[in-house]
C-alpha positions, 0 to 999 in steps of 0.5 A, a space after each residue: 321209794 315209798 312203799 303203800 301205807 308208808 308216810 313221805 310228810 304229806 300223807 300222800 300214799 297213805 291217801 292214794 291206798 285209801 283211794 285205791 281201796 274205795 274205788 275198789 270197793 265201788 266197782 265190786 259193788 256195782 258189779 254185784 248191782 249189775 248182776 243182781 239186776 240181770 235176768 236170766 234169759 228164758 229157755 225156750 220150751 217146747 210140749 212132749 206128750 207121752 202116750 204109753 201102755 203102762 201109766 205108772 212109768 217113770 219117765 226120764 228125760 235126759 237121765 233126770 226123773 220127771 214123774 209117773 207117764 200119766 202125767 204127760 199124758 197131756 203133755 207138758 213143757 221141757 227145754 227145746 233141743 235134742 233129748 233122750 227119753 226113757 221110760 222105766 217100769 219094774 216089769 217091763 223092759 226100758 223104752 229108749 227114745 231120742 227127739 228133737 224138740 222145737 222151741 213152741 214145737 209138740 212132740 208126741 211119743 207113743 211108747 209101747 212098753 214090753 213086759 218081761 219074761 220070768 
């Protein structure tokens, strides 16, 4: 038996390892060709617009901070689909909100933030 790397007279194996080494080496280099040139889908979006009482929330979509309200006054696009929306301040309680959100679809969130009691 002839293991790889191992010579029988002809050079035979030692050629088929070679061969082996360099088909691998093609298809891992047309696979990263293959992936390099791949363009990731686009996610669809749609608009959420915030109108609240205190402009200098935060507002949080899906537990990831997005900014100050007042710059969703106007709306703004995020993915589409189902999202939880939570306004925070530090004098007023937290506004929760659940929406579904369609791909090209608006929604408009009115939001009336209560202050706490001291």
């Amino acid at each position: 038996m002839i293991r790889t790397g191992q010579r029988d007279g002809t050079g035979r194996a030692t050629r088929l390892a070679r061969l082996g080494w360099r088909l691998a080496l093609l298809c891992a280099g047309l696979l990263f060709a293959a992936c390099a040139t791949m363009k990731p889908r686009p996610v669809p979006t749609g608009v959420l617009q915030v109108v609240c009482n205190e402009p200098e929330a935060s507002l949080w979509l899906d537990d990831r901070p997005l900014g100050q309200v007042s710059r969703w006054a106007d709306g703004g696009p995020v993915p589409a689909g189902f999202r939880r929306v939570t306004l925070r301040h530090p004098d007023y309680y937290p506004f929760y909100a659940e929406i579904t959100l369609e791909p090209g679809g608006k929604v408009v969130l009115e939001a009336e933030l209560r202050r706490q009691l001291e």
